[in-house]
C-alpha positions as CSV (number, residue, x, y, z in Angstrom):
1,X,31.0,67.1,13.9
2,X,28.3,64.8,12.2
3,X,26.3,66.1,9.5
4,X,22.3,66.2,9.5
5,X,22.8,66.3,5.5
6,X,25.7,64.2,4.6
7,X,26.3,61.0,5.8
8,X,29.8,60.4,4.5
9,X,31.9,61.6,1.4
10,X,35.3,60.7,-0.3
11,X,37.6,62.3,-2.7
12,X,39.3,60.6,-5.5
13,X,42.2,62.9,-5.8
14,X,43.5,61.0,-9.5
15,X,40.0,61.9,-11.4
16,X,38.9,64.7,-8.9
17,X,35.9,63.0,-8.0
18,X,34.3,64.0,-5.1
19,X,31.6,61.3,-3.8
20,X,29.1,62.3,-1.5
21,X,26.2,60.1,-0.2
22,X,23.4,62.5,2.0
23,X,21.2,60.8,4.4
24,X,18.9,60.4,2.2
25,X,21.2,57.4,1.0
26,X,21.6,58.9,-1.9
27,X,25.4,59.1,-3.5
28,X,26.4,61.9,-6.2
29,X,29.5,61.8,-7.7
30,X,30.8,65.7,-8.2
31,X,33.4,66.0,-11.3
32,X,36.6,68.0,-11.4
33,X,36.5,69.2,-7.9
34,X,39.8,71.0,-7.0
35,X,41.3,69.0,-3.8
36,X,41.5,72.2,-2.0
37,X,37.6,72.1,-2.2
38,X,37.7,68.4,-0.9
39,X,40.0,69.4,2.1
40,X,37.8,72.4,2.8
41,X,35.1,70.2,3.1
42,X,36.8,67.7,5.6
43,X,37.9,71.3,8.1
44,X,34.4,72.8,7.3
45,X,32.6,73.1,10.9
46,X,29.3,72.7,8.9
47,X,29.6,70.3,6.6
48,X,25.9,70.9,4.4
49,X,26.5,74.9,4.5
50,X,30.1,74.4,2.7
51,X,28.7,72.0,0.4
52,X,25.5,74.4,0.3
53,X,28.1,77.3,-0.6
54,X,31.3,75.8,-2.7
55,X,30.0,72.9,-4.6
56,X,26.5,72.4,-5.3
57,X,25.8,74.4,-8.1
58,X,29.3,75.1,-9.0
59,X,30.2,71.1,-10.2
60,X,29.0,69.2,-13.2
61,X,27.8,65.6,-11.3
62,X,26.4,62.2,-11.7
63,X,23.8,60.3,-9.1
64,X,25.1,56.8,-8.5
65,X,22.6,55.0,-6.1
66,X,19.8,55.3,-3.6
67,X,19.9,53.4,-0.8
């Protein structure tokens, strides 16, 4: 199911990087994210409430670029 807050992610399972860009266009870059937070994320029905619930808040991160 599409997202109305994220418009794709990806998970860099050799740093645990987790890279989400919201439709905003902008990409954050989420640091030591446990890859069972990263799969969670892919099954998660709703993709803005799990990232609303398990990672923002809970991970150190970096804004790359705006659109």
């Amino acid at each position: 199911m599409p997202s109305s807050v994220i418009q794709h992610y990806s998970y860099e399972s050799t740093k645990r990087i987790l890279y989400i860009t919201f439709v905003s266009g902008i990409t954050y870059a989420y640091k030591s994210v446990p890859i069972d937070i990263a799969n969670k994320l892919n099954a998660a029905e709703s993709k803005g409430r799990y990232f609303n619930h398990f990672i923002k808040g809970h991970f150190k991160y970096t804004k790359l670029r705006n659109k």
